[in-house]
N, C-alpha and C positions, 0 to 999 in steps of 0.2 A: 504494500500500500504506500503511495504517495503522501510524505510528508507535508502539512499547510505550508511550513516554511520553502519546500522543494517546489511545491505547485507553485509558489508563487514566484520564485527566482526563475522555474523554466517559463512564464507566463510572462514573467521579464523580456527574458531573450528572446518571445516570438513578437511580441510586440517592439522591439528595438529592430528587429529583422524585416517586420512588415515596414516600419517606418522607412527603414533603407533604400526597401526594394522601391516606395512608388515617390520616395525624394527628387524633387528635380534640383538644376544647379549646374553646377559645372565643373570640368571633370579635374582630379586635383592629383596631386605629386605623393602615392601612399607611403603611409614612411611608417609600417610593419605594426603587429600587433604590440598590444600592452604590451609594458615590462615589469611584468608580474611573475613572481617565484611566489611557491608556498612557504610562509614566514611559522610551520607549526616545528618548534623548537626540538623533535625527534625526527624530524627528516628535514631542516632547514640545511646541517651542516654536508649531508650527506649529494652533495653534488646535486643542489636544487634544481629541476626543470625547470624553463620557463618558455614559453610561445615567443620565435624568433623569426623572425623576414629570410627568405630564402637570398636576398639581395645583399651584395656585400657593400659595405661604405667604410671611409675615413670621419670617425668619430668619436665627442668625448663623450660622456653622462653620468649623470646624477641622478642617484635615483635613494628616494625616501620611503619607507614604509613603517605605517606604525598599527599593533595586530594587538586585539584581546584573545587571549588565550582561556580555557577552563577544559581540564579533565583532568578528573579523580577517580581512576578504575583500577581493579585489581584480578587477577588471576590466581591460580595455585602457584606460580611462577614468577608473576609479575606484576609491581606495581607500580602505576606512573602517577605522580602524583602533581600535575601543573595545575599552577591559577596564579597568571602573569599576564605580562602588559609587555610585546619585544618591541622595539627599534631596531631598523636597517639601515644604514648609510651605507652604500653601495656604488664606488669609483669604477668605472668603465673607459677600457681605451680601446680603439678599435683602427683597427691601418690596414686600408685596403691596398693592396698589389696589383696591378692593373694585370689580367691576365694568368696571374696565378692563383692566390687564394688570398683572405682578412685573413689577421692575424690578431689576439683579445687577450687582453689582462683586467679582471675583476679583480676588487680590493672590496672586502665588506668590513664593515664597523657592527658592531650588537651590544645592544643594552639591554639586560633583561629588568624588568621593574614591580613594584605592585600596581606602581600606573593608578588611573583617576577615571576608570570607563565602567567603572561598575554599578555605577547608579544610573547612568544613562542606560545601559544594556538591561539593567534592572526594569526599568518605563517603558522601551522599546518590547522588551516581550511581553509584559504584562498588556502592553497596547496590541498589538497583533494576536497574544494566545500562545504566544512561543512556546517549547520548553525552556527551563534555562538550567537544564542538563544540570540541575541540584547545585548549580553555583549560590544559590539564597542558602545555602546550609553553612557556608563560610562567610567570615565577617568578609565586609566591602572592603576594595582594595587593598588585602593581606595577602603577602607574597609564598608563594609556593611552588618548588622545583625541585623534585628530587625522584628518580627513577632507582628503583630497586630491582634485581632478581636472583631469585630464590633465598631471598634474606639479606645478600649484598648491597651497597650503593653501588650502582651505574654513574651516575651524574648528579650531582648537586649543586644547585645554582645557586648565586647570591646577590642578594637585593639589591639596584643601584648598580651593578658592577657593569663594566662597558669592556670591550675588549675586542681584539684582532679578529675578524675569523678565517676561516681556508679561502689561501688567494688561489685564483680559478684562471687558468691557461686556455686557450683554444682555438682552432683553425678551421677556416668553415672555406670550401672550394666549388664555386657552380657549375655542373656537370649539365644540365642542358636550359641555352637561354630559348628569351623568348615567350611565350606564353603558352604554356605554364612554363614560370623561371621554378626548374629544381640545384638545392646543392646537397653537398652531405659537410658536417660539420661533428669535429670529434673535440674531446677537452679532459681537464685532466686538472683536479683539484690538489692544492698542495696540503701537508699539515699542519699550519704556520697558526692556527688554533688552540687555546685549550680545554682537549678534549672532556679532561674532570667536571668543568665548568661548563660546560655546555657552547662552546664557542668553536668548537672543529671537530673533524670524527677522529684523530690521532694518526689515518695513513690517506693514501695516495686515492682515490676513486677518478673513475674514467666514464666517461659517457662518450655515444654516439647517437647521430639524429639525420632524418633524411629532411628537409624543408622544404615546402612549396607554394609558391604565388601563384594564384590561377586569378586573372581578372574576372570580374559577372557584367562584362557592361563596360562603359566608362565611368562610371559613376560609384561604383566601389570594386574591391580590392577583397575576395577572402585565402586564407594565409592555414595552411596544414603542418601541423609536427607530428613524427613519431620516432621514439628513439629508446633508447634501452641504458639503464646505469650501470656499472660494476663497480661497486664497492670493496674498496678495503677492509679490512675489520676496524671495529668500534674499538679505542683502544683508550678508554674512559678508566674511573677507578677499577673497572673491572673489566676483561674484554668479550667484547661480543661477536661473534660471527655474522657478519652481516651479509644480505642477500639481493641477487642482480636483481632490479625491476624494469618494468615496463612503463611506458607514459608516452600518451600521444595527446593530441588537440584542436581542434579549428577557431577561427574567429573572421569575424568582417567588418572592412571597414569603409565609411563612406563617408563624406563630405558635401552636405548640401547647400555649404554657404562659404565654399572658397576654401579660406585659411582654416576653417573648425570643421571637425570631423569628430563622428560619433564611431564609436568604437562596442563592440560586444565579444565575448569571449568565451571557450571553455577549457577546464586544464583536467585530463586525468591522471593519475600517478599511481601505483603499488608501493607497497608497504616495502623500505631497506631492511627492516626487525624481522629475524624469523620469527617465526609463531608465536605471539605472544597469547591467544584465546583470549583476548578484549577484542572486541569486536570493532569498535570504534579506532581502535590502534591496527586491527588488520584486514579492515575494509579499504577497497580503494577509493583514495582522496578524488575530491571533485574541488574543483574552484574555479568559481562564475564570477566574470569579471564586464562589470559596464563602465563607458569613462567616454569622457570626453580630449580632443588635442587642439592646440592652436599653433600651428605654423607660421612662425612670421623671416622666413626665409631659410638662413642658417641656424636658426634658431628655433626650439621647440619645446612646448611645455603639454604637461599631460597630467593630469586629476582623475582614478578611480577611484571604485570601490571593489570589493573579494568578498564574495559569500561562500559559504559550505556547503550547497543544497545536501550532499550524503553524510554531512555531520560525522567525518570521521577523518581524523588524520591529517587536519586543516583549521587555522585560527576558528574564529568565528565571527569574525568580524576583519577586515584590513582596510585601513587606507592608504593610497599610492599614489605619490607625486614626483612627477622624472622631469628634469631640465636633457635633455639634448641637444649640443652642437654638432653640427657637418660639417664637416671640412673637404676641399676638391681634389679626389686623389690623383697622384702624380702623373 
């Protein structure tokens, strides 16, 4: 059975979809989907997916995300015990090769916090009928991070604390232009995190992804991922054996008034944790993302939001603000 919260985020997206389709305007310069990773603090470090442009460019970016967190589950095995507030500051360079392939360095910042969302998210469900997944059982805004199994700590986070996390390598090459533009794009996170703390996974993970832009028109743009992670092992206070996933995605974009473009999205992901029997910890993540962009040349700003329609293994809330520069490659 379909969740009211689920009914309503996919009720979103056909409605952002219809809009799309019968928008007049004129036809605009797509400059790729959201940049949006899932910010849920057990698969953040682990070489985040996120929905990328099959097109390569010379670029800087910034990009901000700030997430309410809540799950308090347990297992025979396992307990994960969050109810936090993260921060993302997220350094992006990008250099394109004329004829060969981008080449990309990410640099993230992470703060995990008790944060100040929990009275709002408190009226927000009570106003719609939400669950609030027994976040009313802990006091407001008290911070909580600590992952256990089998009687062990995994990870223990602490309140306030801000830190490095895994900087992220990667090379994305276009194998056929044109329309549809496809590339394949591989990457390779380092451990430059600490993993105790919840700020890196302690080794090396690797991902690859196939991307495509297929145009609908002139008038918008929709944008395909699918790719696959390999993880390292989790090498926290205690170590875990972590496991390859899967994660693909679509989005579309269009622009019915020039420089603003409205954007819709979807992200799925599998769980890095082997089996933990939380259900919410080993269902695959969903993240539904709507937003708006304004382009005013070299320059580019972007405002969404991140819902969880499958309420598992995803914030519950995100919001995301990205400044992007272009630059004209050589």
């Amino acid at each position: 059975m379909i969740s009211r919260a689920t009914g309503k985020s996919v009720s979103g997206l056909i409605l952002l979809l219809t809009f799309i389709l019968f928008s007049g305007g004129l036809a605009l310069a797509f400059e790729g989907p959201l940049q949006v990773k899932n910010q849920f603090p057990l698969f953040l470090t682990v070489d985040s997916p996120r929905l990328e442009s099959a097109a390569t460019e010379t670029s800087f970016t910034a990009g901000f995300s700030y997430s309410s967190v809540y799950m308090v589950r347990s297992s025979a095995s396992w307990n994960t015990n969050l109810d936090m507030e993260v921060a993302d500051l997220d350094l992006r360079y990008r250099k394109d090769i004329p004829g060969l392939f981008e080449l990309g360095i990410e640099v993230p910042f992470l703060s995990f916090s008790s944060g100040f969302m929990d009275d709002f998210l408190k009226g927000y469900h009570k106003a719609f009928g939400f669950s609030d997944y027994g976040r009313s059982n802990r006091p407001e805004n008290a911070f909580l991070y600590e992952v256990r199994r089998n009687g062990a700590t995994v990870i223990r986070g602490r309140n306030g604390r801000t830190g490095l996390g895994d900087i992220r390598l990667s090379a994305k090459r276009e194998i056929l232009a044109g329309d549809p533009l496809v590339s394949l794009r591989i990457d390779v996170e380092l451990p430059t995190g600490d993993a105790s703390a919840g700020f890196g996974s302690g080794s090396f993970d690797t991902g690859a992804a196939c991307l495509v832009n297929k145009r609908l028109g002139e008038k918008f743009m929709s944008y395909m991922n699918i790719g696959a992670v390999f993880p390292g092992d989790l090498r926290a206070a205690e170590t875990v054996d972590m496991k390859t996933f899967l994660y693909g995605g679509a989005g579309v974009e269009a622009g019915p008034w020039g420089n603003l473009s409205f954007l819709g999205q979807i992200l799925f992901q599998g769980s890095p944790l082997p089996k933990t029997s939380i259900p919410q910890v080993d269902r695959t993540a969903a993240l539904l993302s709507f937003g708006a962009r304004y382009d005013a040349g070299k320059n580019l700003l972007e405002l969404s939001i991140t819902e969880d329609p499958n309420t598992a293994g995803a914030p519950d809330f995100t919001l995301n603000l990205t400044y992007r520069r272009t630059f004209p490659s050589d």
